[in-house]
N, C-alpha and C positions, 0 to 999 in steps of 0.2 A: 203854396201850391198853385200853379196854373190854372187855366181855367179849361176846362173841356174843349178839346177841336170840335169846331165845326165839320161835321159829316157829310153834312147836305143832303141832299135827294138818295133814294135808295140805300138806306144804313144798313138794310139785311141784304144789298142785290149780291151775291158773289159770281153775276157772269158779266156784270158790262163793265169794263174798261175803257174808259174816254176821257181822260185826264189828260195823256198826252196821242199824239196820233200814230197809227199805227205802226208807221216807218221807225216810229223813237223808242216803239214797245219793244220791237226786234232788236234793237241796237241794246236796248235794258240786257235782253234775253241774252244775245251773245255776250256781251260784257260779262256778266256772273260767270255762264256755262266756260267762257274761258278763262277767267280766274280762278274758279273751284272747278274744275270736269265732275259729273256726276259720279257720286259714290268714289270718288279717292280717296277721300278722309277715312277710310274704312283699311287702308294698308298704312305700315311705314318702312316699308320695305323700298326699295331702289326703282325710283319711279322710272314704268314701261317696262321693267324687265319683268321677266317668268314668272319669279314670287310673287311679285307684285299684282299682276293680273290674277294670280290664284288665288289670294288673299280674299279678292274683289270678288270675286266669284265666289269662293266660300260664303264669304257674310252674305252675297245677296240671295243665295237660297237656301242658308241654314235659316233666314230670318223671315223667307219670300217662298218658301217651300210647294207652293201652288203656283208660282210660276213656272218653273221647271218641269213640274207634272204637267202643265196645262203644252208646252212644246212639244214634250216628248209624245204625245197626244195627235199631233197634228202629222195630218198626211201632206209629205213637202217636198217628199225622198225626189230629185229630179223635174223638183217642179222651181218656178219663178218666182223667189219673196220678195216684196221689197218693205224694209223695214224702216218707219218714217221717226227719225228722232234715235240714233244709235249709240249716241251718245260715247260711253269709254267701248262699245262694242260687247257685253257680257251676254247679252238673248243672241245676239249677231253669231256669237260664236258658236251657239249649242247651236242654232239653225244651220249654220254649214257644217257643225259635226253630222247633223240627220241626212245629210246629203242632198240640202237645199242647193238652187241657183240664186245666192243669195247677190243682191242690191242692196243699196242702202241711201237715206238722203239725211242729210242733219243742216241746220242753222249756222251753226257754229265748226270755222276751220279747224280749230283745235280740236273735234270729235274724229273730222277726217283722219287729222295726224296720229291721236293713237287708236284708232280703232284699228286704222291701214295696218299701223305697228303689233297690235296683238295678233290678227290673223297670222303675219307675215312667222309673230314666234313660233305657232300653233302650227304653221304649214297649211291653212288655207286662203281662197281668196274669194272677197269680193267688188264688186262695180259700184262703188262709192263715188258722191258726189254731195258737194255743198252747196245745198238750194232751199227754197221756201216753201213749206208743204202747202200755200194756199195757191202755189202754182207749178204743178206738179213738172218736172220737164220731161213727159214719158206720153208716148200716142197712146191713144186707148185701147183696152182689152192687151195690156202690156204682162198684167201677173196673175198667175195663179192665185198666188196669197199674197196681204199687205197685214203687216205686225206695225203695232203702235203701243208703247207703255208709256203711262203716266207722262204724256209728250205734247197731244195736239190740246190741252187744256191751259198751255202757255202762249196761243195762236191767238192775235186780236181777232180772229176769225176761225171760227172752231170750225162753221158751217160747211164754210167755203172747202175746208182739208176732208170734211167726209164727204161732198159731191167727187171732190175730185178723186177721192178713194175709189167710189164706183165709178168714175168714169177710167179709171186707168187697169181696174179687176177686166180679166176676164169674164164671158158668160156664168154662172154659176161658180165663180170664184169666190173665196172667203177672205174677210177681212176679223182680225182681234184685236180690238180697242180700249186701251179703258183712260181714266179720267177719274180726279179727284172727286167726292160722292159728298155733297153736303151734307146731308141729314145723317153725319157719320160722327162719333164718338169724341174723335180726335177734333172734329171742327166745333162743335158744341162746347163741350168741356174742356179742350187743352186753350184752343185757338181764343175762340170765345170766350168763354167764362173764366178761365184762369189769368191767359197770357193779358187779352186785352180789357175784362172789365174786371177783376181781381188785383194784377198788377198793373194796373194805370194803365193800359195802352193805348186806352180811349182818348186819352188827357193832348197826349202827342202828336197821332194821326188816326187815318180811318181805319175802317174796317180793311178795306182792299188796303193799303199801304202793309197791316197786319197781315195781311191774308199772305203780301208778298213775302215774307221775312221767314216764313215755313220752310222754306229749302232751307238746310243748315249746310256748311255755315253759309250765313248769307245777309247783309245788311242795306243792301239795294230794295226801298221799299219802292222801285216801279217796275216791276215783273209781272204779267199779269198770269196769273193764278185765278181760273175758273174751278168753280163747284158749282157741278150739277146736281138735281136729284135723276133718279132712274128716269123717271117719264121724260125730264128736259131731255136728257142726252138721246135716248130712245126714239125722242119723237123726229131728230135728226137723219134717221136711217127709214124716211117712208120711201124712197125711191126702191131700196133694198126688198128683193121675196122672203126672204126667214132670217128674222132677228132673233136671239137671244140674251135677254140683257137679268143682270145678276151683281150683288155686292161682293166683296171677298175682303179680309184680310183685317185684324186686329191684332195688335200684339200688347203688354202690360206696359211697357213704354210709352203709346200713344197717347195713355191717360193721364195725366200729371199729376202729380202731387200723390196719388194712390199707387204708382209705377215705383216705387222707393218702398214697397212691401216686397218684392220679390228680388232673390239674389240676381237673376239673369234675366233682367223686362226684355232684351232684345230674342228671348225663346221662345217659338208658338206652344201655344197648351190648348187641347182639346175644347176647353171650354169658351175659351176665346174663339178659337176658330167656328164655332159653332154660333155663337155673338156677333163676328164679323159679317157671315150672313145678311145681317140686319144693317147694321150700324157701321160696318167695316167703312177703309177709308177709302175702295175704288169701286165705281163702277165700270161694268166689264159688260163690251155688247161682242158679241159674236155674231157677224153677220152675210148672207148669202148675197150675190147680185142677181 
């Protein structure tokens, strides 16, 4: 048996990234997003076409069911989204179903390619473009509303993509953010306690190297993967007049080892969801300019 890696400085920090420089995190970033695009492992249907995209859509709010609620929610009918990180386009889509003027900006060209291509099946459109959310290409007071999920948490600059959120909102315009949530169940227990001092993960690399390997599938341990708690992310949006910030989401899957009690862990159950609250795995800021 090996001997434990060296961890170094900060074994519990899961927000700084400085390993390699920023310019090489984003190259990590795109590399995976375009080997894997988010959530396709979730169809095997005839990649880009109809089923395919439906598939994608199914699982992600049979499993994410307060996402969907949380759009369908939003006042957008005719107003200016831009949604930062769109990944295969699945929130992209329901926002121009609601009769959003939807934008969009991603990382990765390969998000352009099929997000362009799902709209197109769907019969809508929006003003896509491949850029870096810490430098937004839009003048200010550009949108209504700016959507972000589980996106700007992979930014070697988190900070930098919510200044420039308010600075490109309109007056009294809202942004919906959220980001991985440390003190949450799945980082504790799966991440932590299971994956990396359970199963030896310790032995091989760090914590961040571990932290990276959470997107599945995904074996690139230089991704960076920030966890906040409430307060860190929150205290981000002091320029913002009315913040609301809140955990969400648990499912029986996220726990390991205990997830192998239930016929279907990828089902929400009331009690879970009521546990996510707390301990779920994102924080969610809702916030005014």
């Amino acid at each position: 048996m090996g001997p434990i890696k060296n961890v170094g400085r900060g074994t519990m920090d899961t927000v700084r990234f400085d390993d390699l420089s920023p310019e090489e995190y984003k190259k990590q970033t795109q590399r995976h997003w375009t080997s894997v695009p988010c959530g396709s492992n979730y169809s095997a249907k005839e990649f880009l076409s109809k089923e395919f995209f439906d598939e994608i859509e199914t699982h992600r709010y049979a499993t994410h069911p307060w996402i969907i609620e949380n759009i369908r929610r939003f006042n957008i009918k005719g107003k200016k989204v831009l949604e930062i990180g769109y990944g295969m386009g699945t929130d992209h889509l329901q926002m121009a179903r609601r009769g959003a003027v939807m934008h969009g900006l991603d990382l990765t060209p390969a998000s352009y390619e099929i997000t362009k291509r799902r709209l197109e099946v769907y019969g809508f459109h929006s003003e896509l473009t491949v850029g870096d959310a810490e430098n937004l290409p839009y003048p200010p007071d550009s949108f209504d509303c700016v959507y972000s999920f589980g996106v700007v948490h992979h930014s070697p600059n988190t900070e930098k993509i919510i200044s420039e959120v308010h600075r490109v909102l309109t007056p009294n315009g809202r942004c919906y953010i959220t980001v991985y949530h440390k003190r949450s169940l799945f980082f504790w227990w799966t991440v932590y306690g299971v994956n990396y001092l359970l199963k030896g993960g310790r032995k091989v690399r760090t914590l961040r190297e571990q932290l990276s390997l959470i997107e599945y599938p995904n074996t690139n341990p230089d991704m960076v993967i920030r966890l906040y708690t409430r307060r860190e992310f929150a205290m981000m949006f002091d320029k913002y007049s009315e913040v609301k910030c809140y955990v969400k989401h648990l499912l029986p899957v996220d726990i390991a080892l205990f997830s192998r009690l239930f016929k279907d862990p990828y089902r929400p159950r009331h009690v879970f969801d009521k546990l996510g609250g707390y301990v779920g795995w994102y924080v969610v800021i809702e916030a005014s300019k």
